[in-house]
C-alpha positions in Angstrom: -11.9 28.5 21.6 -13.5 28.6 18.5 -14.9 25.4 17.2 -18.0 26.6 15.0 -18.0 25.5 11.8 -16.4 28.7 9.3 -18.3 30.0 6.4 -16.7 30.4 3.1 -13.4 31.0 3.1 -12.0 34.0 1.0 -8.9 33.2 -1.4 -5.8 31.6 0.7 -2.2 31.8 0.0 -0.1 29.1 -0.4 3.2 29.9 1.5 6.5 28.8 1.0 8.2 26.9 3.5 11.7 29.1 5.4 13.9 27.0 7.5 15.5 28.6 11.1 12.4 30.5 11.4 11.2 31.3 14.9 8.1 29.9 16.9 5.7 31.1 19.6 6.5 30.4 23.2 2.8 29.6 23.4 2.1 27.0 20.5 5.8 25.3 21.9 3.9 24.7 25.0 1.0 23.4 23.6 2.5 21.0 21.4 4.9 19.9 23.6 1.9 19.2 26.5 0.2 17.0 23.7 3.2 15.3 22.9 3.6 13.6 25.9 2.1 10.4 24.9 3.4 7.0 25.9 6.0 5.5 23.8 5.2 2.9 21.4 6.5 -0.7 22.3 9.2 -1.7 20.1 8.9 -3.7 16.8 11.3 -5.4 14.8 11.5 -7.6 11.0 8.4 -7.3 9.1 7.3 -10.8 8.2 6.9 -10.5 4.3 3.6 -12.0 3.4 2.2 -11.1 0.5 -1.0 -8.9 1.9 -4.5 -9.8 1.1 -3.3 -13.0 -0.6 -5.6 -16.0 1.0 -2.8 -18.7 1.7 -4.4 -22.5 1.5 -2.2 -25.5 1.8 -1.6 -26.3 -1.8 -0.5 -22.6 -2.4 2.9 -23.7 -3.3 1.5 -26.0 -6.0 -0.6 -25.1 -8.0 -2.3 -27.8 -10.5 -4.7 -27.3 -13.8 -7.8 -27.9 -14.9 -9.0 -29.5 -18.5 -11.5 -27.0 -18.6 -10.8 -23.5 -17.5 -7.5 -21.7 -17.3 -6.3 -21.2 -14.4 -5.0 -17.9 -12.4 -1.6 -17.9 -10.6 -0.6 -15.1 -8.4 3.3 -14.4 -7.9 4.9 -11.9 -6.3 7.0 -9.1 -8.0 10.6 -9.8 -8.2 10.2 -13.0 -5.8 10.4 -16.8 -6.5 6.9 -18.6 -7.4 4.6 -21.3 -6.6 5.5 -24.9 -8.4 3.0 -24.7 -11.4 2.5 -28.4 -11.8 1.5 -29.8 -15.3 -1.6 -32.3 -14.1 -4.5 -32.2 -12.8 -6.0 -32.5 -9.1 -6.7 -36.2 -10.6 -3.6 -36.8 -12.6 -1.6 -35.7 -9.2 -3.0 -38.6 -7.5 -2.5 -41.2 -10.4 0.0 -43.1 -11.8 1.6 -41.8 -15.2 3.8 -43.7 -17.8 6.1 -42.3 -19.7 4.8 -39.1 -18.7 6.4 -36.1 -20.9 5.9 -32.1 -20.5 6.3 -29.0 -23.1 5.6 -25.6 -21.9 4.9 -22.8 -24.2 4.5 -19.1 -22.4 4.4 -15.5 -23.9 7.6 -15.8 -25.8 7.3 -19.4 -27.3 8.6 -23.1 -26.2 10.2 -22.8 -22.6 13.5 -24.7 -21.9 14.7 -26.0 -18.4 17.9 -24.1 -19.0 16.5 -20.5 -18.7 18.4 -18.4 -16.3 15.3 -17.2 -14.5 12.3 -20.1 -15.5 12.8 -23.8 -14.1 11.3 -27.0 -15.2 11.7 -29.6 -12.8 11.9 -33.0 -13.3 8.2 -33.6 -13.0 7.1 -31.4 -15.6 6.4 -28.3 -12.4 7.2 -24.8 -13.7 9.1 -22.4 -11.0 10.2 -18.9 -11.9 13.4 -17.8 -9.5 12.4 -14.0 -10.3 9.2 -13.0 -11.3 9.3 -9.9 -13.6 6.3 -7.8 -14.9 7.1 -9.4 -18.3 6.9 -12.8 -17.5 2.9 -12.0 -16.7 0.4 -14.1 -20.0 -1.1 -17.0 -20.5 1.3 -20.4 -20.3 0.3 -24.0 -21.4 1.4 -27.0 -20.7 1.1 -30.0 -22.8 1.2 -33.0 -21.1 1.9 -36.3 -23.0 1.1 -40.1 -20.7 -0.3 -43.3 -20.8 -2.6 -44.3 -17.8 -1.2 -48.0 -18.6 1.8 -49.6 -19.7 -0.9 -51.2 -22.8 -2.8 -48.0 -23.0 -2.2 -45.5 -26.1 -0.7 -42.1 -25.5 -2.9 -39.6 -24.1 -2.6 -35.7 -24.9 -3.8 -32.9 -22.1 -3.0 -28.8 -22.3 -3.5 -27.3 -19.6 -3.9 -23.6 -19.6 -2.7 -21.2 -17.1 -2.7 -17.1 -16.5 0.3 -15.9 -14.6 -0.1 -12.6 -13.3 2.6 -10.6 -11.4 1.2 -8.6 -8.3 3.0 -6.1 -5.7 1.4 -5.3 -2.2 -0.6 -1.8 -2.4 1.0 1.5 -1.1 -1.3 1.6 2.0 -1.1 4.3 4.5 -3.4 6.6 6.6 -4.2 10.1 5.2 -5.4 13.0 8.1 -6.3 16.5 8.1 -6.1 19.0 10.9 -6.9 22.9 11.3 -5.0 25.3 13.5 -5.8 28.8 14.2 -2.7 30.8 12.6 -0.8 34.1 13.0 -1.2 36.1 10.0 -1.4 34.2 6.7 2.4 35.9 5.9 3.8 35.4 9.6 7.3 33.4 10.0 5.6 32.2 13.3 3.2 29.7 11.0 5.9 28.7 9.0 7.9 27.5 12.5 5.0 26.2 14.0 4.4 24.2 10.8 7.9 22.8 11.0 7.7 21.4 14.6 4.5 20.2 14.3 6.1 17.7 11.7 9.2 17.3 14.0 6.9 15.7 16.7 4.7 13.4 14.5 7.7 12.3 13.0 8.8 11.3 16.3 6.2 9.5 17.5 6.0 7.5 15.0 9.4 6.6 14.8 10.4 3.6 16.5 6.9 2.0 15.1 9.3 2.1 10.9 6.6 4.4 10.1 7.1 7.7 8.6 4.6 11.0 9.0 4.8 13.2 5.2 3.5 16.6 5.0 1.2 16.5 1.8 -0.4 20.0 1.6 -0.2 23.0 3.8 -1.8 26.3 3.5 -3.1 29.3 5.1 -7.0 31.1 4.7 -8.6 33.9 6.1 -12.1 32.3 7.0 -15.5 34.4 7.6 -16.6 32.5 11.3 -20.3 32.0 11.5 -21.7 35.3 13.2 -18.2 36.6 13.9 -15.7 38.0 12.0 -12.3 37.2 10.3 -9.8 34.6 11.8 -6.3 32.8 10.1 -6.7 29.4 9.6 -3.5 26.9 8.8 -4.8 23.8 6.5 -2.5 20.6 6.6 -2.9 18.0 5.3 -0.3 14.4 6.1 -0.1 10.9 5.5 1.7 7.9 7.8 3.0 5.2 6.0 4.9 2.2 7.3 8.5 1.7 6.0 11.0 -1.5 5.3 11.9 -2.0 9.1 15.6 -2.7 8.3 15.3 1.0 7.8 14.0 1.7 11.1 15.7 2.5 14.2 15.5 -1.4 15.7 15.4 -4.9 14.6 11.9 -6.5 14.4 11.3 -10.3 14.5 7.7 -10.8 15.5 3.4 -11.2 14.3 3.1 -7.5 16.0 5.7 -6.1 13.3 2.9 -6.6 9.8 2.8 -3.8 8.3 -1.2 -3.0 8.3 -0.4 -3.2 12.5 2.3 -1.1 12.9 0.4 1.6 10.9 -2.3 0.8 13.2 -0.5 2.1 16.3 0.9 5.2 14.6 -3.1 5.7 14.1 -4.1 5.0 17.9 -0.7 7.6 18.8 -1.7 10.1 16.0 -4.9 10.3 17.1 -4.0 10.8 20.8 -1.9 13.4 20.4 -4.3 15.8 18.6 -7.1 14.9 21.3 -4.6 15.7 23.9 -4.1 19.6 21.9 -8.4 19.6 22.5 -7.8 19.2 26.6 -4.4 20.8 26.5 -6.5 23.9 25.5 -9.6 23.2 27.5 -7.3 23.3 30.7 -6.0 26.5 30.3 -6.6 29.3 32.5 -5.1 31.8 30.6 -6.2 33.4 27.2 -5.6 31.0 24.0 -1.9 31.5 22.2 -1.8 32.6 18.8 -1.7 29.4 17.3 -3.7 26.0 18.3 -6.0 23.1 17.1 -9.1 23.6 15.9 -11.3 20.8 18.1 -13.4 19.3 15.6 -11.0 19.5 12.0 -9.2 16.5 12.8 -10.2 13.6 10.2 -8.2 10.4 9.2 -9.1 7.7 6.5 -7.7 4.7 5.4 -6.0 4.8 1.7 -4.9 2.2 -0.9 -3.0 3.3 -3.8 -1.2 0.9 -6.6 1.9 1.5 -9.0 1.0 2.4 -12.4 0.0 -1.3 -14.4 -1.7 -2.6 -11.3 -4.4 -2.0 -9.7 -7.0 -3.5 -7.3 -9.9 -6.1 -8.5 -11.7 -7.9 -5.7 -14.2 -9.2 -8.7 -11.6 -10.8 -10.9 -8.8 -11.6 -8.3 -10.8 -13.3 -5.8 -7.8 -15.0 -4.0 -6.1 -12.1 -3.9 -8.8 -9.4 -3.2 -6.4 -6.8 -1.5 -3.6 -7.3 -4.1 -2.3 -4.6 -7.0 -2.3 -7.1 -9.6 -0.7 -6.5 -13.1 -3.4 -4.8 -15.9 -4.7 -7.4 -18.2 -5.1 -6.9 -21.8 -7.4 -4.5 -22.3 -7.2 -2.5 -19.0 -4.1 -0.2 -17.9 -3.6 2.1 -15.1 -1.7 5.2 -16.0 -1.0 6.7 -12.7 -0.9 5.6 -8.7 -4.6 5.1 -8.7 -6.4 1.9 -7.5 -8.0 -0.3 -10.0 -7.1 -0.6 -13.3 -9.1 1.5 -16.6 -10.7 0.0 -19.2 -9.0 0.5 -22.9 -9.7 -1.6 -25.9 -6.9 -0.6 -27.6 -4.3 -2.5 -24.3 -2.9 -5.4 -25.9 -0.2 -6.2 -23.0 0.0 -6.7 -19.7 0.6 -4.2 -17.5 -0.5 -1.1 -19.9 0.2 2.1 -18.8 -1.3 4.2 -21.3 -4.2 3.7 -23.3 -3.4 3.4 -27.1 
C-alpha cells in the first residue's frame, strides 16, 4: 500500500463527471466493507437558539444606559427582545407621568407600524426584524420622580443590529489511488463514494457535498508514477423538517448533529485503512490513501455579516450585520474595513 508522502505532482486534469458509468468489483468491495458502520441514533426538531448568543435572564429586556449606547442583538426575520425606555434604576422606580418618543433610522416611530410595536410602557418590540431595520434608535424619555418635582428629560441611545447564525459545517479531504486519470472506472467510483457518505449521514439532517474532485499523476518518493483521485467535501447540517424523521430533543442542536456525522465520517475512512490492511490478496485498482484523510472545522457568513468576537462580545459566534464603515462582499467571515460604507450591512466597498 502506498502511504509515502508523493513528490510534486505533474499537471492534473480536471474530469468531467458521466452518469451510468461502471465501477470496479474491487473498490465496490472495499467501500462497501468500510461502510458498515453502526447507524446513527435518530434525531428529531432542531431547537432554534440563536448560536453563540450568551442568553442571561434579562435577555428579553433589554434596558439603557445615560451614558453609553447600548448594543441589541436580534435575529434575522424573527421577533425581538422588549427594548425598554429606562434605565436599570428607572426600572426599579416609580415614574409620573412618564411619556416615551422613539426616533430610529427613518425618523419618529409610531405604535401603529405594521412591523415596530410600542407598548404601553414606552418598550420597543419589532415582530420581524429585517436587515434594514439595523442603526442607532433613541428613546426620549419624559417623567417626574414626584408628583411636586419638575419634568425630567433622558435619551437613551441604542444600536440595533440584525444577526443570522453562521453557515458552519465540517470541510475534509481524502486521496485514493485511481485508474487512469481518463478511466470511466474513477468517474463511478467517485459517484458511489458520494452515494455512501450521503447515506450515512442521512438520518443525522446532515448533508455530505462534493466540493472539488480531480485526478494527478504523482512522482512517489523513490518510485515511479501512480494516479491519484483528489476530493475534496463538506457536511453540513440541514433544517430537520427536511430530514427523514421528526426531532424534538437537546441531542438535535445543530453544532451536535454535525458532530456525529464527524465521529461516522471519520470511521468509515479508518475502516478503508484496515479494510485494506486485512487483505490477503493484491490491492484493487482503486483505494484510500492511509494518511490523506484531514477534516477542519469551518465558519462562513452571508455577505453583510460577518464574525466579531472583539466588538460583539455577547454574541461572539454570531454573523452580525456590517457597521458603517465595514462591509463583507462575499461568504467570508468577518467583515472588511471601508471608509467609504455609510450603511449597514455594505456589501461592496464605495
Amino acid at each position: 500500500m502506498a502511504a509515502s508522502a508523493p513528490g510534486r505532482a505533474r499537471r492534473g486534469w480536471r474530469r468531467a463527471r458521466a452518469a451510468g458509468s461502471p465501477l470496479s468489483p474491487a473498490a465496490v468491495v472495499l467501500l462497501l466493507s468500510a461502510s458498515a458502520v453502526l447507524a446513527p441514533p435518530s434525531v428529531g426538531n432542531l431547537l432554534r437558539l440563536p448560536r453563540g448568543f450568551r442568553y442571561t435572564q434579562d435577555s428579553v429586556k433589554i434596558v439603557g444606559s445615560p451614558t453609553f449606547p447600548v448594543k441589541v442583538y436580534v435575529p434575522l426575520h424573527r421577533k425581538s427582545p422588549h427594548v425598554l425606555c429606562v434605565t436599570q434604576q428607572l426600572r426599579n422606580s416609580e415614574l409620573v407621568d412618564p411619556s416615551f418618543q422613539w426616533h430610529g433610522p427613518k425618523g419618529k416611530i409610531v405604535s401603529e407600524n405594521s412591523t415596530t410595536q410600542i407598548t404601553s410602557t414606552g418598550s420597543l418590540v419589532f415582530q420581524n426584524f429585517e436587515e434594514s431595520m439595523s442603526g442607532v434608535y433613541t428613546c426620549f424619555l419624559q417623567y417626574k420622580p414626584t408628583v411636586e418635582a419638575v419634568v425630567r428629560k433622558l435619551p437613551l441611545k441604542y444600536v440595533i443590529y440584525a444577526y443570522r447564525e453562521p453557515h458552519s459545517y465540517y470541510q475534509f479531504t481524502a486521496r485514493y489511488h485511481a485508474a487512469p486519470c481518463n478511466s470511466i472506472y474513477n468517474i463511478s467510483f467517485e459517484k458511489k463514494l458520494l452515494q455512501l457518505l450521503s447515506k450515512l449521514v442521512l438520518e443525522l439532517s446532515c448533508e455530505v457535498s462534493l466540493l472539488k474532485s480531480e485526478c494527478h499523476r504523482v512522482k512517489m518518493q523513490r518510485a515511479g508514477l501512480q494516479n491519484e483521485l483528489f476530493f475534496t467535501f463538506s457536511v453540513s447540517s440541514v433544517d430537520t423538517d427536511k430530514g427523514p424523521k421528526p426531532c424534538t430533543g437537546h441531542n438535535c442542536e445543530s453544532s451536535k448533529r454535525l458532530a456525529k456525522a464527524k465521529s461516522l465520517i471519520e470511521r468509515f475512512f479508518s475502516q478503508q485503512v484496515e479494510v485494506v490492511g486485512r487483505r490477503a490478496e493484491s490491492l484493487p485498482e482503486i483505494y484510500h490513501i492511509e494518511g490523506t484523510f484531514q477534516m477542519v472545522w469551518m465558519n462562513r457568513c452571508f455577505p453583510g455579516f460577518g464574525i466579531n468576537v472583539l466588538k460583539h462580545p455577547k454574541c461572539p459566534e454570531c454573523c452580525v450585520i456590517c457597521s458603517p464603515g465595514s462591509y463583507n462582499p462575499r461568504d467570508g467571515t468577518h467583515c472588511l474595513q471601508c471608509n467609504g460604507s455609510l450603511v449597514f450591512g455594505a456589501k461592496a466597498c464605495l
